[in-house]
KEBA-13888 format. One record per atom (N, C-alpha, C, O, CB): residue in three letters; x, y, z. Coordinates in steps of 0.1 Angstrom, whole numbers, padded with zeros to 4 digits, always signed. Glycine has a CB too. Layout:
// KEBA-13888
alaXYZ
...
***
This chain:
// KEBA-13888
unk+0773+1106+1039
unk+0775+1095+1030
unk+0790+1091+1029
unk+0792+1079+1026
unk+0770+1098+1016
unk+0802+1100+1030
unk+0815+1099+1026
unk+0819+1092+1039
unk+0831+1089+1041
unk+0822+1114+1022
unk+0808+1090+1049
unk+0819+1080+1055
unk+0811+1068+1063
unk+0815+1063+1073
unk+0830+1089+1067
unk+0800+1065+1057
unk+0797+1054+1052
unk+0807+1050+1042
unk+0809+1038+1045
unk+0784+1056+1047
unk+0813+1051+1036
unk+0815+1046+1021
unk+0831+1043+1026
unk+0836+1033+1022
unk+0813+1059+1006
unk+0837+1052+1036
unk+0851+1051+1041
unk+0850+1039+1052
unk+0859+1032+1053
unk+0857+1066+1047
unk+0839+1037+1060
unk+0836+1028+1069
unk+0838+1012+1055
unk+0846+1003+1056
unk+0817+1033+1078
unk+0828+1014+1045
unk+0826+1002+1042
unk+0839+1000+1033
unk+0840+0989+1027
unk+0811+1000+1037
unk+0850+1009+1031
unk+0859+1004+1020
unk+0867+1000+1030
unk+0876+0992+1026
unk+0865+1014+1010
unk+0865+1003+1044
unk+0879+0999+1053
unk+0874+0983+1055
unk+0881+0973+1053
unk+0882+1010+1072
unk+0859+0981+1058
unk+0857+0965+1059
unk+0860+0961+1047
unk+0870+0954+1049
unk+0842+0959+1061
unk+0857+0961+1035
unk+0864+0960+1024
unk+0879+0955+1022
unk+0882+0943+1018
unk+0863+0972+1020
unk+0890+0968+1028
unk+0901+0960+1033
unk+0904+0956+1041
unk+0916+0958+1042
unk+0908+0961+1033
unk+0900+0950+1050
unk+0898+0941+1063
unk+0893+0928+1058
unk+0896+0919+1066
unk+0888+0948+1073
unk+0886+0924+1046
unk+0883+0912+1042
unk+0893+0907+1036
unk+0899+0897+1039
unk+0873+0912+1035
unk+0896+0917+1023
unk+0907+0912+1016
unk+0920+0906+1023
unk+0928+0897+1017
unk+0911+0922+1009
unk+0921+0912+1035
unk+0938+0909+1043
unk+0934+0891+1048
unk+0939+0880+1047
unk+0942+0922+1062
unk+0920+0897+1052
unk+0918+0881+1060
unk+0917+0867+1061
unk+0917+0858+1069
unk+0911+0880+1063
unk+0914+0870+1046
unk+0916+0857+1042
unk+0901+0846+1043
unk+0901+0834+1040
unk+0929+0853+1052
unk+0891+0853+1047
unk+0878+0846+1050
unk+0872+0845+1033
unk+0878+0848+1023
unk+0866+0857+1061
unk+0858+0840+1035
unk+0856+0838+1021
unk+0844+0852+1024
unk+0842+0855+1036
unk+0851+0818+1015
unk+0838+0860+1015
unk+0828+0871+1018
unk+0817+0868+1027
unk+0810+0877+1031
unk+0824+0877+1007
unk+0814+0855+1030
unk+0800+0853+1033
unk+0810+0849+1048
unk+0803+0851+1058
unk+0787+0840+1023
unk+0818+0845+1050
unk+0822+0841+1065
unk+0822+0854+1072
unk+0816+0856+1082
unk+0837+0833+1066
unk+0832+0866+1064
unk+0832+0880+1067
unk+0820+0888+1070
unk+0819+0895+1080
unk+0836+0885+1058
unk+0813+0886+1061
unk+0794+0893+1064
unk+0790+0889+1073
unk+0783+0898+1079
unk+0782+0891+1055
unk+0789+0877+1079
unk+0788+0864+1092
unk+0791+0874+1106
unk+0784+0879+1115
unk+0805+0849+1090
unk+0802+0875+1104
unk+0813+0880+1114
unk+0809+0891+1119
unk+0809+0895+1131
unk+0826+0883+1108
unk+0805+0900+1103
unk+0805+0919+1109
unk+0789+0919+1107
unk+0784+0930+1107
unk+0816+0934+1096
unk+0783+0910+1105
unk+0766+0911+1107
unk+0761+0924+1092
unk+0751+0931+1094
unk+0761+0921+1130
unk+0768+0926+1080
unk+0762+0926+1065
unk+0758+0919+1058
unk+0761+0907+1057
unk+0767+0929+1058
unk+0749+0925+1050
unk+0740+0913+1042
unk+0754+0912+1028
unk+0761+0921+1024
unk+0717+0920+1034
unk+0755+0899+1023
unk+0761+0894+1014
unk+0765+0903+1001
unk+0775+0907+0996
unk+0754+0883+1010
unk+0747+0907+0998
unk+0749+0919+0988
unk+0749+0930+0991
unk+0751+0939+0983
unk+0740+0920+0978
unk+0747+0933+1004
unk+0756+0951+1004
unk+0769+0948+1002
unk+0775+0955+0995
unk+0757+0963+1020
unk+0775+0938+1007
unk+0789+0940+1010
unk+0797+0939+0993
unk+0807+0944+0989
unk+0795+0928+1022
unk+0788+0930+0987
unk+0796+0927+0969
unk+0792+0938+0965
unk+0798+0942+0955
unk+0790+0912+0956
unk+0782+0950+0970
unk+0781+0959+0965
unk+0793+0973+0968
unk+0797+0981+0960
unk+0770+0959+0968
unk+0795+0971+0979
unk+0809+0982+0982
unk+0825+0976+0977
unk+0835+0983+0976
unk+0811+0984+1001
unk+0826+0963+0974
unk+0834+0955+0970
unk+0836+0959+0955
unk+0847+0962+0950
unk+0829+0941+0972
unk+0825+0959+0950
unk+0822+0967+0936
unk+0825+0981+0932
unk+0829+0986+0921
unk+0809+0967+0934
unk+0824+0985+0940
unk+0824+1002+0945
unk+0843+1003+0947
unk+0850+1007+0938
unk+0812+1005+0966
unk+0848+0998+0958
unk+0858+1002+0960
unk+0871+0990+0946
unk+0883+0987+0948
unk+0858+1002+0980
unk+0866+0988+0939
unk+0872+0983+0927
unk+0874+0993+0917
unk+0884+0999+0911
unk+0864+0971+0921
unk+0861+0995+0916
unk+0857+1011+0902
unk+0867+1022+0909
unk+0874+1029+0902
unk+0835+1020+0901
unk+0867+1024+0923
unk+0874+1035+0926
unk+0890+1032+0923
unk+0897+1040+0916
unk+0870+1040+0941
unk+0896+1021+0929
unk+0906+1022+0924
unk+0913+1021+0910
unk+0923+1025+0905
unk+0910+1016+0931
unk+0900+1012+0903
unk+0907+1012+0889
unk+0908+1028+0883
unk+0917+1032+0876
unk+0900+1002+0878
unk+0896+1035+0887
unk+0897+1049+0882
unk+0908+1058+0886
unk+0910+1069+0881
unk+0886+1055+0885
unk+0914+1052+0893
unk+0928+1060+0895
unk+0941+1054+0892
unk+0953+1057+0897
unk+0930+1063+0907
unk+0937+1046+0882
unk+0947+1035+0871
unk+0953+1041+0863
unk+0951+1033+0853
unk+0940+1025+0862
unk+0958+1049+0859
unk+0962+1053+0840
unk+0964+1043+0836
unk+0961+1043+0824
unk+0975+1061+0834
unk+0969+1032+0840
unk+0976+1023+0831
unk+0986+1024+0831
unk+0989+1014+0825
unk+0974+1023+0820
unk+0998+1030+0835
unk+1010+1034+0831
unk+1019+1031+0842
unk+1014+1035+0853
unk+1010+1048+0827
unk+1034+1024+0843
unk+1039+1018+0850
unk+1051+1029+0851
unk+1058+1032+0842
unk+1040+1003+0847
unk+1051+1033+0866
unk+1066+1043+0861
unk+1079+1035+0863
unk+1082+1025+0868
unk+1068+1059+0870
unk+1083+1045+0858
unk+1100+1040+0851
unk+1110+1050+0858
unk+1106+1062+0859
unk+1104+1042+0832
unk+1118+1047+0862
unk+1132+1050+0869
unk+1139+1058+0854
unk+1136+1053+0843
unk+1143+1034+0876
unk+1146+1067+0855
unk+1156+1069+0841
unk+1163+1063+0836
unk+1172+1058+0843
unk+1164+1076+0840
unk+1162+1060+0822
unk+1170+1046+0816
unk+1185+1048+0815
unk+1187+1060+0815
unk+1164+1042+0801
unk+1193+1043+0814
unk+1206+1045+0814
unk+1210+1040+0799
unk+1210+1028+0794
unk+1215+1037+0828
unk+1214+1050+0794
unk+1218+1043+0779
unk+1232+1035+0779
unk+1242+1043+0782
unk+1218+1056+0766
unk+1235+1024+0776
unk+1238+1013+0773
unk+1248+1013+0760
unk+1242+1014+0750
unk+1226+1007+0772
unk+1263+1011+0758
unk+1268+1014+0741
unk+1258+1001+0737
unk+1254+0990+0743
unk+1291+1011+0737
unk+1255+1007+0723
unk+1246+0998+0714
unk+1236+0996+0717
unk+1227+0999+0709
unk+1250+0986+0712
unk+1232+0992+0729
unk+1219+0986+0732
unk+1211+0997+0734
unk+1215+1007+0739
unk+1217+0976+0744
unk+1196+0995+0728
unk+1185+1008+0727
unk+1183+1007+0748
unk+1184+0999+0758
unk+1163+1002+0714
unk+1179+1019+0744
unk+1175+1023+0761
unk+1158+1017+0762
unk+1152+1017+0773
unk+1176+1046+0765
unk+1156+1015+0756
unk+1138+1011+0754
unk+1137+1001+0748
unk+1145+1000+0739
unk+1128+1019+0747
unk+1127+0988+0751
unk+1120+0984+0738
unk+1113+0979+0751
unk+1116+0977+0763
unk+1125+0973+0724
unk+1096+0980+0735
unk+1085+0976+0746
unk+1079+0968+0731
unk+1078+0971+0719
unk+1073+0992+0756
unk+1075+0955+0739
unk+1065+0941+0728
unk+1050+0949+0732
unk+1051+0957+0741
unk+1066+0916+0737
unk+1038+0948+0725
unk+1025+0952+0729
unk+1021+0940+0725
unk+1030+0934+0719
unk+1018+0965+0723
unk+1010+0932+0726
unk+1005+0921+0730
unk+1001+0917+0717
unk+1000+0905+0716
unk+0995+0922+0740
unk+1000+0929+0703
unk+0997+0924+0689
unk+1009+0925+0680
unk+1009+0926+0668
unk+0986+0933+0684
unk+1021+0923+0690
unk+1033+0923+0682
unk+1043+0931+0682
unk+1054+0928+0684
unk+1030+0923+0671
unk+1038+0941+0681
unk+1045+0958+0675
unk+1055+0955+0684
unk+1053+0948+0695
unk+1034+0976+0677
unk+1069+0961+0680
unk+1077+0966+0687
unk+1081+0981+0688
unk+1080+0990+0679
unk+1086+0959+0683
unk+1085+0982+0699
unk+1086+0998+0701
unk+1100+0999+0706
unk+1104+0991+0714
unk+1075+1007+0711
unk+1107+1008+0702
unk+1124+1005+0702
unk+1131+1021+0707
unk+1134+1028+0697
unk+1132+0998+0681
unk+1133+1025+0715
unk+1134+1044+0719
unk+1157+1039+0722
unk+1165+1032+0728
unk+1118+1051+0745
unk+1155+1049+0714
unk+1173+1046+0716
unk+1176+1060+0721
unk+1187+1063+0724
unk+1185+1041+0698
***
Protein backbone atom coordinates (compact mmCIF):
# COMPACT_ATOMS: atom_id res chain seq x y z
CA UNK A 1 0.00 0.00 0.00
CA UNK A 2 2.99 2.50 1.02
CA UNK A 3 3.89 2.65 -2.35
CA UNK A 4 0.92 2.87 -4.06
CA UNK A 5 0.39 5.95 -2.09
CA UNK A 6 4.24 7.17 -2.90
CA UNK A 7 3.52 6.30 -6.65
CA UNK A 8 0.29 8.37 -6.49
CA UNK A 9 1.72 11.39 -4.36
CA UNK A 10 4.69 11.62 -6.91
CA UNK A 11 1.73 11.96 -9.85
CA UNK A 12 0.32 14.24 -7.47
CA UNK A 13 3.54 16.35 -7.78
CA UNK A 14 3.98 15.96 -11.24
CA UNK A 15 0.53 17.60 -11.80
CA UNK A 16 1.01 20.39 -9.63
CA UNK A 17 4.48 21.41 -11.52
CA UNK A 18 2.66 21.00 -14.80
CA UNK A 19 0.56 23.19 -15.05
CA UNK A 20 -2.42 20.94 -16.75
CA UNK A 21 -5.81 21.32 -15.45
CA UNK A 22 -6.54 17.56 -13.35
CA UNK A 23 -8.71 16.12 -15.95
CA UNK A 24 -6.01 16.90 -18.81
CA UNK A 25 -3.46 15.09 -16.31
CA UNK A 26 -5.80 11.95 -15.67
CA UNK A 27 -6.13 12.08 -19.73
CA UNK A 28 -2.51 11.75 -19.98
CA UNK A 29 -1.62 9.14 -17.18
CA UNK A 30 -4.95 7.04 -17.97
CA UNK A 31 -6.68 7.79 -13.90
CA UNK A 32 -10.06 8.16 -13.30
CA UNK A 33 -10.74 11.96 -12.19
CA UNK A 34 -11.87 10.75 -8.76
CA UNK A 35 -9.03 8.56 -7.75
CA UNK A 36 -6.82 11.15 -8.55
CA UNK A 37 -8.96 14.25 -6.31
CA UNK A 38 -8.82 11.51 -4.09
CA UNK A 39 -4.89 11.20 -3.54
CA UNK A 40 -4.84 15.00 -4.17
CA UNK A 41 -6.90 15.01 -0.96
CA UNK A 42 -4.74 12.56 0.72
CA UNK A 43 -1.45 14.10 -0.05
CA UNK A 44 -2.93 17.74 1.30
CA UNK A 45 -4.04 16.17 4.88
CA UNK A 46 -0.54 14.72 4.90
CA UNK A 47 1.23 17.73 4.46
CA UNK A 48 -0.89 19.94 6.44
CA UNK A 49 -0.41 17.36 9.24
CA UNK A 50 3.03 18.21 9.38
CA UNK A 51 2.12 21.94 9.74
CA UNK A 52 2.52 23.29 13.38
CA UNK A 53 1.74 26.39 12.21
CA UNK A 54 4.78 27.97 13.33
CA UNK A 55 7.17 29.98 11.13
CA UNK A 56 10.77 29.79 12.30
CA UNK A 57 12.78 32.68 13.19
CA UNK A 58 16.47 33.41 12.90
CA UNK A 59 17.68 35.06 16.46
CA UNK A 60 16.41 38.44 16.95
CA UNK A 61 19.02 41.02 17.44
CA UNK A 62 17.93 43.51 20.02
CA UNK A 63 17.86 46.85 18.71
CA UNK A 64 18.56 50.24 21.46
CA UNK A 65 14.81 50.97 22.17
CA UNK A 66 13.11 49.09 19.78
CA UNK A 67 11.37 45.69 21.17
CA UNK A 68 13.05 42.63 19.58
CA UNK A 69 9.39 41.27 18.86
CA UNK A 70 6.00 42.38 18.05
CA UNK A 71 3.46 40.22 16.62
CA UNK A 72 -0.45 41.84 15.43
CA UNK A 73 -2.91 38.43 15.64
CA UNK A 74 -5.69 38.92 13.33
CA UNK A 75 -8.20 40.02 16.46
CA UNK A 76 -5.97 42.82 17.29
CA UNK A 77 -3.90 41.80 20.26
CA UNK A 78 -0.50 42.96 20.24
CA UNK A 79 2.28 40.95 21.48
CA UNK A 80 5.49 43.01 22.15
CA UNK A 81 8.79 40.52 23.59
CA UNK A 82 11.59 43.17 24.42
Amino acid sequence: MKERRDYMFTLVGQWRESGLTRQEFCLQHGITLGKFSYWISRWKEEQSAGDSGFIPMGSPTRAAGHPVLSVIYPNGVLLIIT
